[in-house]
N, C-alpha and C positions, 0 to 999 in steps of 0.2 A: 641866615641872619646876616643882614650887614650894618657894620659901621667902618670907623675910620682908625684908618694903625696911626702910629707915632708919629711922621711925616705929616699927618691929613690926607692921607690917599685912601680911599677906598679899600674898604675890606671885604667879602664874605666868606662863608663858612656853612660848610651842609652840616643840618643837623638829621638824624634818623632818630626814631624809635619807634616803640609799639606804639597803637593807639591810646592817646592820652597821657603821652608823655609831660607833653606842656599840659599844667595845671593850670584852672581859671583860680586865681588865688581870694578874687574880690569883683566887684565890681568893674576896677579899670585896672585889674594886676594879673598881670598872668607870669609865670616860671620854668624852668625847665631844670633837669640834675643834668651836672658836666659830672662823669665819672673817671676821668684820666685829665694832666694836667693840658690845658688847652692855651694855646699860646692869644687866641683869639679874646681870652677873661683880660689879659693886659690890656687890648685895645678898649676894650668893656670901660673898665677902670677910669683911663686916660680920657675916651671919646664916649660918655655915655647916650648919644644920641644914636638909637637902632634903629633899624626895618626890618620886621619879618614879613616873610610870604610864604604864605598854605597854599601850595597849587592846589587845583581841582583836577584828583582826576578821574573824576567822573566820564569825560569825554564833552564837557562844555566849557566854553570859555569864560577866561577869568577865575580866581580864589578870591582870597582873601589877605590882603594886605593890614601889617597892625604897625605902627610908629609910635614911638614913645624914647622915654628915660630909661637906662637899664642900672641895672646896680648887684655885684657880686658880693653872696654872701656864704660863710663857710655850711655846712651842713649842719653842724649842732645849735649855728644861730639861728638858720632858717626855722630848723623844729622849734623851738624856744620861741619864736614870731609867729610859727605857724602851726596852729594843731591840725592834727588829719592827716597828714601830709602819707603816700604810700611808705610801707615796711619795705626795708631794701631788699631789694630782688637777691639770692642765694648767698644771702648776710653779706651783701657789698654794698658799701653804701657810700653816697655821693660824697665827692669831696668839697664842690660848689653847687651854688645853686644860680640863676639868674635870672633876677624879675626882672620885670618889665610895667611899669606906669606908659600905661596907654592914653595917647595922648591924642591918634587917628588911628580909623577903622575904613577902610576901603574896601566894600564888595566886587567884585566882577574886574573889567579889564578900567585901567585910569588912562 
């Protein structure tokens, strides 16, 4: 995920998890759980303009690029906003969440 820290410089930040960790929330909403405090939610906050990128690795070129608004919300609001949402993995549960309004969708290499 990249945005921008405090300054306006350029930020990123590796995100990992299992398959389907990012949620499709909606039509143009997609999220993820932050489960430790992530100094990256400030820049979130401050610069809500992101970029994610899903490499492919498949072994062909290009992923998937997504652009949008982001917006941090605590865990008990997000379930209150969002039903369905996964049961926390071995009763841990997220302390953030972070949408994402998709605003561009870029397949392959830009």
């Amino acid at each position: 995920m990249a945005t921008y820290d405090e300054r306006g410089e350029q930020e990123c930040t590796f995100k990992l998890g299992p398959p389907g960790f990012v949620k499709v929330l909606d039509v143009n909403r997609l999220a993820w759980p932050e489960y430790t405090e992530d100094v990256n939610l400030e820049s979130v906050a401050a610069n809500p303009d992101v970029s994610i990128v899903f490499p492919n690795y498949l072994g062909q070129a290009g992923g998937l690029q997504v652009h949008g608004t982001a917006k941090v919300l605590d865990d008990r609001s997000m379930r209150r906003a969002y039903r369905g949402l996964p049961e926390p993995e071995h009763g841990v549960h997220p302390e953030h969440w972070v949408t994402v309004y998709v605003e561009e969708v870029v397949i392959g290499d830009r």
